[in-house]
C-alpha positions as CSV (number, residue, x, y, z in Angstrom):
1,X,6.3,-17.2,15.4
2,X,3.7,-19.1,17.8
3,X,4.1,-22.9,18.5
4,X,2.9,-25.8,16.5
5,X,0.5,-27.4,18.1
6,X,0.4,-31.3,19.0
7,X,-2.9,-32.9,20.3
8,X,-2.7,-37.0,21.0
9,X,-3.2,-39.0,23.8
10,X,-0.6,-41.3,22.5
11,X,3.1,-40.4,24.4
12,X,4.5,-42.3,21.0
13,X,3.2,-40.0,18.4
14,X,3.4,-36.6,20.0
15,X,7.2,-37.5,21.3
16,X,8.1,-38.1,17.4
17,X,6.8,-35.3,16.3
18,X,8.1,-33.2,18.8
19,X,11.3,-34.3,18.1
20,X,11.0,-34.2,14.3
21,X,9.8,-30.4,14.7
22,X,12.7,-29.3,17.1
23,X,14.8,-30.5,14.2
24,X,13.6,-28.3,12.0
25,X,14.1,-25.5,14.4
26,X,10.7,-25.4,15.0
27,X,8.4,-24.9,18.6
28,X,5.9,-27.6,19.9
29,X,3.4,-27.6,22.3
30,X,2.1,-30.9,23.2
31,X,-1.7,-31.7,24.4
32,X,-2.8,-35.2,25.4
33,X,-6.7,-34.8,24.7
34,X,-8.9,-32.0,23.5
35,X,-9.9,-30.0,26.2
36,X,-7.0,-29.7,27.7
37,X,-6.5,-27.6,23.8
38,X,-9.7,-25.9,24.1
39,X,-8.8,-24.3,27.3
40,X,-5.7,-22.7,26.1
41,X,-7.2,-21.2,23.2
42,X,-8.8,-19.1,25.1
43,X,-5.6,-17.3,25.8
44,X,-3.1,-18.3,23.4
45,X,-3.3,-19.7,19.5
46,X,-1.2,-21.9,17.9
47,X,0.7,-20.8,14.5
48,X,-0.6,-24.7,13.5
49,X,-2.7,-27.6,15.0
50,X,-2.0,-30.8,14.4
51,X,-4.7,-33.2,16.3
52,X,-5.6,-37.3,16.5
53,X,-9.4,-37.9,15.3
54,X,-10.0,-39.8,18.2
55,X,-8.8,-39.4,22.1
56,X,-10.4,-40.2,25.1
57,X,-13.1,-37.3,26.3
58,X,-13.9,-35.0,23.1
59,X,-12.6,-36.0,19.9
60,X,-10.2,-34.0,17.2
61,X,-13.2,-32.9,15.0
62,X,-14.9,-31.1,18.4
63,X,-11.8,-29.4,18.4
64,X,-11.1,-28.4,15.1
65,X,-14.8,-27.2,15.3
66,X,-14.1,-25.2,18.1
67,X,-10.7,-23.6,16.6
68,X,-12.5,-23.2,13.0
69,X,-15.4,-20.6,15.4
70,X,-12.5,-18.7,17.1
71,X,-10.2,-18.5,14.1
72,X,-10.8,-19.4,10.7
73,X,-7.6,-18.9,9.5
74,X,-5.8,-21.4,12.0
75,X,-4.5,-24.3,9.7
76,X,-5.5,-27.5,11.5
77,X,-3.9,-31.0,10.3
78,X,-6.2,-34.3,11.6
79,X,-4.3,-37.5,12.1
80,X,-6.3,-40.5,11.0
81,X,-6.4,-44.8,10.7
82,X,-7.2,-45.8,7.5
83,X,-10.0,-47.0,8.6
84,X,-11.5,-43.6,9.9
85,X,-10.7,-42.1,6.2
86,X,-15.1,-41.5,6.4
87,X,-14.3,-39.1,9.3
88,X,-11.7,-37.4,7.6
89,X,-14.1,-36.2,4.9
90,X,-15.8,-35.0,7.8
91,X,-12.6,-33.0,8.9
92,X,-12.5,-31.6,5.4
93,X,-15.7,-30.3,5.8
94,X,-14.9,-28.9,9.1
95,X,-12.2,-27.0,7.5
96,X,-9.1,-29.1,8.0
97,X,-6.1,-28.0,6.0
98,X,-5.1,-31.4,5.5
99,X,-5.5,-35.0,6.1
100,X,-2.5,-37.6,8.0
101,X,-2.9,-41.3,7.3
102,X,-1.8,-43.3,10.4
103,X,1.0,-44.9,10.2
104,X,2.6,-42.3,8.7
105,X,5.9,-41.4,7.5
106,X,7.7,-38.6,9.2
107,X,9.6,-36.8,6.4
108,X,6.2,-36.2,4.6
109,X,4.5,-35.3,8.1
110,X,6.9,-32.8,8.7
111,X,6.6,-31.5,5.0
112,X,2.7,-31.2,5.3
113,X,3.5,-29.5,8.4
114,X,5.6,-26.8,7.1
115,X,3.4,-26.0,4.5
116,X,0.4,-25.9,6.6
117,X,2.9,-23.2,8.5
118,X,3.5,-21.2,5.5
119,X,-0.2,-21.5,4.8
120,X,-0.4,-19.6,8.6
121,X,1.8,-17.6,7.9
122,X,0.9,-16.2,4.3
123,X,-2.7,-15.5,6.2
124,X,-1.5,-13.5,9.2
125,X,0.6,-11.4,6.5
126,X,-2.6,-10.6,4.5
127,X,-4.6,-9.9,8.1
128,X,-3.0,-7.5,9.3
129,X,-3.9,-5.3,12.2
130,X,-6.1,-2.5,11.1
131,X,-4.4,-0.2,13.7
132,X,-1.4,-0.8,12.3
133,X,-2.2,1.6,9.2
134,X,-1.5,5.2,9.4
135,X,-4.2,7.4,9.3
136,X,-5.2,9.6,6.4
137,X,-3.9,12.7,6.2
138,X,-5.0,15.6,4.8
139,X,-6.6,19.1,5.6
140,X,-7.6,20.6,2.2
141,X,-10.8,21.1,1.7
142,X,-11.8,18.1,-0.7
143,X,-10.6,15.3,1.9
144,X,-12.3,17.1,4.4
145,X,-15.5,16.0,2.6
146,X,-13.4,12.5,2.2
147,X,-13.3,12.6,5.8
148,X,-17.3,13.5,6.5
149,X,-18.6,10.5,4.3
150,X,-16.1,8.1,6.8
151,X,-17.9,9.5,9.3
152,X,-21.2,9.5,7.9
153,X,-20.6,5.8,6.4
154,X,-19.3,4.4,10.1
155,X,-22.2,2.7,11.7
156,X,-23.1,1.1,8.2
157,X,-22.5,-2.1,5.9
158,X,-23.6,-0.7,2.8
159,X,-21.5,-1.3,-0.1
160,X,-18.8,1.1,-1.0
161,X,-17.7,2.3,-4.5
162,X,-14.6,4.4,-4.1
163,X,-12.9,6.5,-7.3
164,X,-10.0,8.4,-7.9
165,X,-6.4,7.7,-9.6
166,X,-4.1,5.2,-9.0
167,X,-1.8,6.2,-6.0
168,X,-4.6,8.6,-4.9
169,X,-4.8,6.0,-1.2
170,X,-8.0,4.3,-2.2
171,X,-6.7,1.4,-0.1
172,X,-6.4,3.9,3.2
173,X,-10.2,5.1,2.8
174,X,-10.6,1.6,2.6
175,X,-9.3,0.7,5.9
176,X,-10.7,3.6,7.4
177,X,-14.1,3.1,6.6
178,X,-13.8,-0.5,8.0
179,X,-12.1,1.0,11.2
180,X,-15.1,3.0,11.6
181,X,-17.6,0.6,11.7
182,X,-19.1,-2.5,13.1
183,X,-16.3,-4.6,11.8
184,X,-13.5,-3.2,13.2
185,X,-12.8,-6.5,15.6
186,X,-12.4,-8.6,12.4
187,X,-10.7,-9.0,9.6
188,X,-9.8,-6.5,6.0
189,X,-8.8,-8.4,3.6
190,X,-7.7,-6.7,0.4
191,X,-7.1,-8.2,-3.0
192,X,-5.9,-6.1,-6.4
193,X,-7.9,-7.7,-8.7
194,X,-5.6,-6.6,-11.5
195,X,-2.8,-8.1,-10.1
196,X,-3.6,-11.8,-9.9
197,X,-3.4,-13.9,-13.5
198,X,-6.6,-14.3,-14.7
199,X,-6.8,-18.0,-14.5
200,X,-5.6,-17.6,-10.8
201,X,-8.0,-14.6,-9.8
202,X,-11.3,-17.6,-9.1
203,X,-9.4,-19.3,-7.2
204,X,-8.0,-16.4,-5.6
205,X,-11.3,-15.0,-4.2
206,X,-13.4,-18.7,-3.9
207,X,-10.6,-20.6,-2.7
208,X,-10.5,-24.3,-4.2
209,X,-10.9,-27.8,-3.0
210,X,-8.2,-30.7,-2.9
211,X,-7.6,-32.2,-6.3
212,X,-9.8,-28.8,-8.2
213,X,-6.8,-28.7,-10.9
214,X,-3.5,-29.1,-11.3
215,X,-1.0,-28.5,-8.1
216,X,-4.0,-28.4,-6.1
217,X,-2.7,-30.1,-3.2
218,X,-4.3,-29.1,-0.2
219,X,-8.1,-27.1,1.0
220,X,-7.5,-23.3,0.5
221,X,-9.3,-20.7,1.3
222,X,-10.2,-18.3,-0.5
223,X,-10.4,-13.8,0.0
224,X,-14.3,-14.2,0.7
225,X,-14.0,-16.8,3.7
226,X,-10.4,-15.0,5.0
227,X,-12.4,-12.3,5.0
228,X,-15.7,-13.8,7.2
229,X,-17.5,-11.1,9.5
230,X,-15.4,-8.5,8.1
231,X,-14.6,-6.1,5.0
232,X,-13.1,-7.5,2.2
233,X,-11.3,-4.7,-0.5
234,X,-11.4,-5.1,-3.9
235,X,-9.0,-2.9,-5.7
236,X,-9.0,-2.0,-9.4
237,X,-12.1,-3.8,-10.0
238,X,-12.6,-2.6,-13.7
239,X,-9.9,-5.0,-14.2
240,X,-11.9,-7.8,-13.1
241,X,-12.6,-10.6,-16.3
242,X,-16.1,-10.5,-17.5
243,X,-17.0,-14.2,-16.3
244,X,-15.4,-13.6,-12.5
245,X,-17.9,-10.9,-12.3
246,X,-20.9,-13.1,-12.4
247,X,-19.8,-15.0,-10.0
248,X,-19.1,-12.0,-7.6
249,X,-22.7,-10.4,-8.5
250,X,-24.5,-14.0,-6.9
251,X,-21.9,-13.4,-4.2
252,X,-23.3,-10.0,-3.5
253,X,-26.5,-10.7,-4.5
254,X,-27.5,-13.8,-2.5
255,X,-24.5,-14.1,-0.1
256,X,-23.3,-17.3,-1.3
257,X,-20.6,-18.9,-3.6
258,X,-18.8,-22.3,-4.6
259,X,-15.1,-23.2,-3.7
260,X,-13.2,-23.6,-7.0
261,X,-14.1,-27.8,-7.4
262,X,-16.4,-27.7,-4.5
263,X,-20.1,-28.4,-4.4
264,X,-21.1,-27.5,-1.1
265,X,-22.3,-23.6,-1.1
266,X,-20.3,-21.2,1.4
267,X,-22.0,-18.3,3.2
268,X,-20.3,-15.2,3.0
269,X,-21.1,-12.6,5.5
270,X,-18.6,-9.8,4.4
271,X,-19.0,-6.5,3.2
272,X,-17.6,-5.7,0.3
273,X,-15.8,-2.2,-0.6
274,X,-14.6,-1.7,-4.4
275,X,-12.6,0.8,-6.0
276,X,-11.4,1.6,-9.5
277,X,-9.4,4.0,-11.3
278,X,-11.7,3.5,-14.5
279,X,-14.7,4.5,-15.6
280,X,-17.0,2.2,-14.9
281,X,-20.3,3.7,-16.3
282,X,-17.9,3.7,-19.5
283,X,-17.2,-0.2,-19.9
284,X,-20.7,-0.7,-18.7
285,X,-21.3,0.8,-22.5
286,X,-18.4,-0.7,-23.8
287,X,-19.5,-4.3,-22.6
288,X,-16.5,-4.7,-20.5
289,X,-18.8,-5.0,-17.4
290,X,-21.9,-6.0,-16.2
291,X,-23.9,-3.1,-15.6
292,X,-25.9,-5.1,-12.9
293,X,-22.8,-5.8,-10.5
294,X,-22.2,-1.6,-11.6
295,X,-25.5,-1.2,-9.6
296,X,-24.7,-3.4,-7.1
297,X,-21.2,-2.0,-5.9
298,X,-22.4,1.8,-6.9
299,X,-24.4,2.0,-3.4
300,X,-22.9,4.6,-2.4
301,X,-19.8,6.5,-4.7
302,X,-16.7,7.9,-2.6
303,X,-14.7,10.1,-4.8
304,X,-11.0,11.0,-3.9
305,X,-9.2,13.6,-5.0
306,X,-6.0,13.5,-7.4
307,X,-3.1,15.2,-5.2
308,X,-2.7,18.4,-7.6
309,X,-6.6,19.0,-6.1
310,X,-5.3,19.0,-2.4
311,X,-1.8,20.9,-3.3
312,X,-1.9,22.4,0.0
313,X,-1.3,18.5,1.6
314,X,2.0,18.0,-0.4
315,X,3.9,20.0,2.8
316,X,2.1,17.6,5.2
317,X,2.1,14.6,3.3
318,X,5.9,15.2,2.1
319,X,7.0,15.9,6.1
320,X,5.0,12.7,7.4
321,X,6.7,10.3,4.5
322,X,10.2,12.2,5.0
323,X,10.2,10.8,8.7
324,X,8.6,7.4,8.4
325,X,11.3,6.7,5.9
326,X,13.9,8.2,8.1
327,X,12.2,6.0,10.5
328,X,12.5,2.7,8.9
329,X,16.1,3.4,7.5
330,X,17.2,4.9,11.3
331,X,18.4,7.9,9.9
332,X,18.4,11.6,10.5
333,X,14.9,12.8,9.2
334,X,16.3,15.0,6.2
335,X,14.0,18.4,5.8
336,X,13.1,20.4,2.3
337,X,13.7,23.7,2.7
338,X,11.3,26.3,1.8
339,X,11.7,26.7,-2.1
340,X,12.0,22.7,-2.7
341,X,8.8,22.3,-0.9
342,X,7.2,25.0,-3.0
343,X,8.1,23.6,-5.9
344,X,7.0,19.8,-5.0
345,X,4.0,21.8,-4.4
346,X,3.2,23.0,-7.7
347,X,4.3,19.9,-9.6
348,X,1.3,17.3,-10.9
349,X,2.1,14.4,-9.8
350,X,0.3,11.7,-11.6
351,X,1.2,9.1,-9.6
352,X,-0.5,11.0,-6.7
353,X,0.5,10.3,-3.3
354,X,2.3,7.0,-3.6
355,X,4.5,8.8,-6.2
356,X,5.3,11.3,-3.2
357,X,6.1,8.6,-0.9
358,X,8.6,7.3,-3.1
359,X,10.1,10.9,-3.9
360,X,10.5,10.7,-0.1
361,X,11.5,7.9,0.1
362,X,14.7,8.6,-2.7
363,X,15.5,11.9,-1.0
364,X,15.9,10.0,2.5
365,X,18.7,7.8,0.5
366,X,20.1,10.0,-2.2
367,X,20.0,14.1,-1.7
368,X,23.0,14.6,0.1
369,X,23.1,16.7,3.6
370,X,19.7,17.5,6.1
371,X,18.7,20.4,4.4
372,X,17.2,19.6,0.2
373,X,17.4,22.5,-2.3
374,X,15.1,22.0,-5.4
375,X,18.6,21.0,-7.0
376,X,19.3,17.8,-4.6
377,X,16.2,16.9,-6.0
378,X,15.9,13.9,-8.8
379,X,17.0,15.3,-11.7
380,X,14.3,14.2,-14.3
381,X,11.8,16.3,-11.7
382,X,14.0,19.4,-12.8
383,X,13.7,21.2,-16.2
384,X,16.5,21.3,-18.6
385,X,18.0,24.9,-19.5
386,X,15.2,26.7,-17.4
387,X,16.3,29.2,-15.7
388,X,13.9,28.7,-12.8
389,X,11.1,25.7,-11.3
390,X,8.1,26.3,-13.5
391,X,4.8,26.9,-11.5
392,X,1.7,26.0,-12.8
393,X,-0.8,26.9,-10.0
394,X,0.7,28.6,-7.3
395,X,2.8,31.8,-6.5
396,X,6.6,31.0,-7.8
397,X,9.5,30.3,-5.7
398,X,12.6,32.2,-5.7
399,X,15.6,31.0,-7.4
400,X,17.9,32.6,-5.0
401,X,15.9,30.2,-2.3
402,X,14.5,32.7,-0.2
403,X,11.1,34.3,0.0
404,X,8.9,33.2,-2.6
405,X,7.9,35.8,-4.9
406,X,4.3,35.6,-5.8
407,X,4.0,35.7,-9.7
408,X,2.2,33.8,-11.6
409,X,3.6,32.6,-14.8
410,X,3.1,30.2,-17.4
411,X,1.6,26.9,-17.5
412,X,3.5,24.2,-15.7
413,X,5.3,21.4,-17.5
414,X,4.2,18.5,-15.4
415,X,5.7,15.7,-13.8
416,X,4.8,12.6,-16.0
417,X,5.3,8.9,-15.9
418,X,4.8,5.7,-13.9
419,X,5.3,5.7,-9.6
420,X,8.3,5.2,-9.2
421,X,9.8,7.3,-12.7
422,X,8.9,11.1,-12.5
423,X,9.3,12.7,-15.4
424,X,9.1,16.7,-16.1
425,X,7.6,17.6,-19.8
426,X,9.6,20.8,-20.3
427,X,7.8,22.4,-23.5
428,X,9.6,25.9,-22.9
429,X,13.1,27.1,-23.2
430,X,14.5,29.1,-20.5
431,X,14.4,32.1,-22.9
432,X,9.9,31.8,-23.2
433,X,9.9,31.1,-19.5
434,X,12.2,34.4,-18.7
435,X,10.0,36.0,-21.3
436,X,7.2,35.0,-19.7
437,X,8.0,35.9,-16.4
438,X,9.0,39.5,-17.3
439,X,5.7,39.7,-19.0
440,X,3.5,39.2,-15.5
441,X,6.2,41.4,-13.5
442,X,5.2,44.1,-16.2
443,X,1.5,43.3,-16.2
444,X,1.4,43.6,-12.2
445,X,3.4,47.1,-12.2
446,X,6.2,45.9,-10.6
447,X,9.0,48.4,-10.2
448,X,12.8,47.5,-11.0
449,X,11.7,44.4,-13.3
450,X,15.2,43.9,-14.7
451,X,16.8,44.4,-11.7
452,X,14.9,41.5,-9.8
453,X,15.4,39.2,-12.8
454,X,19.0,39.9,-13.1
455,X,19.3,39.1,-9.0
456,X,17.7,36.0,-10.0
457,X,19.5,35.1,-12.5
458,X,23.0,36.0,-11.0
459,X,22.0,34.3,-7.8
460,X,21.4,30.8,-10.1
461,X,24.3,30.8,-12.5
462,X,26.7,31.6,-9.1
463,X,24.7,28.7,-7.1
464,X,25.2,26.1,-9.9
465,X,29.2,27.2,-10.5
466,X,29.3,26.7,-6.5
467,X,27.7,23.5,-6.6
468,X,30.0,22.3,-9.6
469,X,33.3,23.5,-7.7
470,X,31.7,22.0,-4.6
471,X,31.6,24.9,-2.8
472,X,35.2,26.6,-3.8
473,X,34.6,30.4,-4.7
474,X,37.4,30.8,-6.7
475,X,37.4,28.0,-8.9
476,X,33.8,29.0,-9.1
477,X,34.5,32.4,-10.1
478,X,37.4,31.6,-12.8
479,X,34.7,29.4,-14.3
480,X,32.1,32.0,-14.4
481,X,34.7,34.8,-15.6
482,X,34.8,37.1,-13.1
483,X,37.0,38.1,-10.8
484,X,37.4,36.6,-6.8
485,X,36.0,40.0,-5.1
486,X,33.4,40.3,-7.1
487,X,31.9,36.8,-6.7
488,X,32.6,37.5,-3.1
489,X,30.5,40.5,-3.4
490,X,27.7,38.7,-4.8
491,X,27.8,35.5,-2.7
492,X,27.0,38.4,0.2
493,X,24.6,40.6,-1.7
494,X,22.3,37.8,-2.6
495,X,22.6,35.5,0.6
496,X,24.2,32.4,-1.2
497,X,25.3,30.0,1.2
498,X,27.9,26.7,0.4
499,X,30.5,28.7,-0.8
500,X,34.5,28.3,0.8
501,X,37.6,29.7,0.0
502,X,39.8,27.4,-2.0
């Protein structure tokens, strides 16, 4: 964390606050007039500045002018006489966080202090560096077309309307597109509109003056002004209450807006990139929203595919999230092997490609050893009595977990459910499915039908008794009801591996 700074040409004042902050465990840096401060910001900032009205030379409100041109977000606290309370309307207006009444006492000095510092703080977590966030992946051919309109859109600071389902990385096109452009150097602010309480959500974006309503105890600052000179996101903005969007259509229309309790008019210069999972042009008919902000943030339309259209990313996508979370844990990076990664690939995934991230995330913690097989994998991804992973759209893996054997069968059941709970709809018993599958072998021409399916199916009823004995052959084989040589025989025949003498 950076230093708190102190600016005051009075030894007095500074040495008790110094001391008061070291207390608290917290770092000071000491100036004894305003220059001296304006220098060093052009090297270093401050986490917090806390600065007398009036010193010899340049006064506290040059400097907090000066800080307020290099970085908005800085919190700066003015010290003030009561009889200089006129000039600290002034600060407020100069966008000081806060107000301190000479004499004043120390306790509630260093509370304002600390809050001012969480204030800071909160800030720098919602700025974060753009460079900092991973780049999109993806080389299907429908975010290859993703990737064009970046590229197309990257020299502009037209507004952006982006679509697609939740978890589809509406946020990362986001960042990407303000990356690419003119505003690269300053900040992306984003803000899920349908996250905040409604009656919070005004403030939220506007920020509020001192006093504005209850609990309002200091200036904040609102989405729009962290967000000066650069892009500010607004996710899941169906969600947005019908009266906030009147106030954001002036916003966009005119470039101007009121602080929550303030009467002074702001000037945003931000550009503003939206993006829902709804559709819009339907609540435009149902009333739920204005159909003139609709034209305003429909400039230009950036659709994004679900994941089950860019199936061929899920091996990508599944490898990259397997190692960041091997990464951030400082584990091994664990690896699917080829039929577990064929079957992710043909499942739905409705939560898109957050709902892969946390898959990857589970099998990083849970799936025991390096290697995953499809039944390490979360069991409500699995179907119940199947006798093989359904595939919906793709070529079908093996059950013995070699080669995949391309046939095609029936419709998947598909995972279902919020982010973080997958859920498989199984809406076949393993006797349709085998049915089914025997069916398309036949229909192809295949030769030796039943004897492929039987391989299969010896090959999973000997891998789950394995798995169940935890790898013991024998127990495995008394459980299956057949004898120790021929279990053997099999384990060779159909390249089972796990299995142990007892």
């Amino acid at each position: 964390m950076k230093p708190i700074w102190i600016v005051d040409d009075d030894d007095s004042i500074r040495w008790v606050l110094e001391k008061a902050l070291a207390r608290e465990n917290l770092t000071t840096k000491s100036f004894t007039n305003a220059r001296d401060a304006m220098l060093a910001l052009q090297s270093e900032t401050p986490q917090v500045l806390v600065s007398d009205i009036r010193m010899h030379g340049a006064s506290g409100l040059e400097l907090l002018q000066t800080v307020k041109a290099k970085h908005p977000g800085l919190p700066v606290i003015i010290m003030t006489a009561f009889s200089d309370l006129d000039s600290a309307v002034a600060a407020f207006q100069g966008g000081a966080f806060e107000y301190l009444a000479k004499p004043f006492d120390l306790d509630k000095a260093v509370e304002l202090i600390r809050r001012a510092l969480e204030e800071s703080l909160r800030e720098s977590n919602v700025e974060q560096a753009t460079s900092e966030t991973p780049e999109i992946l993806g080389q299907a051919p429908a975010m290859q077309d993703v990737f064009r309109a970046i590229g197309r859109l990257s020299q502009s600071n037209v507004t952006v309307l982006i679509t697609g389902e939740s978890g589809s990385g509406k946020e990362l096109v986001a960042r990407a597109l303000h990356k690419h452009s003119p505003r690269a150097h300053q900040p992306f602010i984003a803000l899920n509109t349908a996250a905040i309480p409604k009656d919070l959500l005004e403030s939220e974006l506007f920020g509020h003056e001192r006093g504005a309503f209850t609990g309002a105890q200091t200036t904040r600052r609102g989405r729009f002004e962290q967000a000066e000179g650069g892009t500010l996101f607004l996710d899941e903005i169906g969600d947005m209450p019908f009266d906030l969007q009147t106030r954001l259509l002036r916003v966009l229309s005119d470039g101007h807006f009121y602080r929550v309790g303030g009467h002074q008019p702001m000037k945003a210069n931000v550009r503003v990139i939206a993006a829902t999972h709804q559709n819009l042009e339907a609540r435009v008919k149902e009333g739920l929203f204005r159909e003139d902000l609709y034209h305003r943030l429909n400039v230009i339309r950036l659709r994004l595919p679900s994941l089950r259209e860019r199936r061929e990313d899920i091996p990508l996508l599944a490898r990259f999230f397997l190692s960041q979370s091997a990464r951030q844990l400082d584990v091994e990076v664990k690896r699917l092997s080829d039929s577990a990664m064929q079957f992710l690939s043909t499942l739905d995934f409705p939560g898109n490609v957050r709902q892969l991230e946390n898959l990857c995330n589970w099998i990083t913690v849970m799936a025991p050893g390096q290697t995953v097989e499809i039944p390490d994998l979360p069991q409500d991804l699995l179907p119940s009595n199947t006798l093989s992973s359904p595939v919906p759209h793709s070529p079908q893996a093996e059950r013995s977990g070699t080669e995949a054997a391309h046939h095609p069968v029936v419709q998947t059941p598909a995972v279902g459910g919020a982010d973080r709970h997958h859920t498989l709809a199984v809406t076949h018993s393993w006797l349709e499915l085998l049915e089914a599958e025997a069916t398309s072998m036949l229909a192809q021409g295949q030769p030796e039908v039943i004897v492929k399916l039987g391989d299969k199916f010896e090959a999973i009823v000997i891998k789950a008794a394995l798995k169940y004995t935890h790898g013991r052959k024998n127990d495995a084989a008394v459980r299956l009801g057949i004898g120790r040589n021929t279990i053997t025989r099999k384990i060779h025949e159909l390249g089972i591996d796990g299995a142990k003498d007892d």
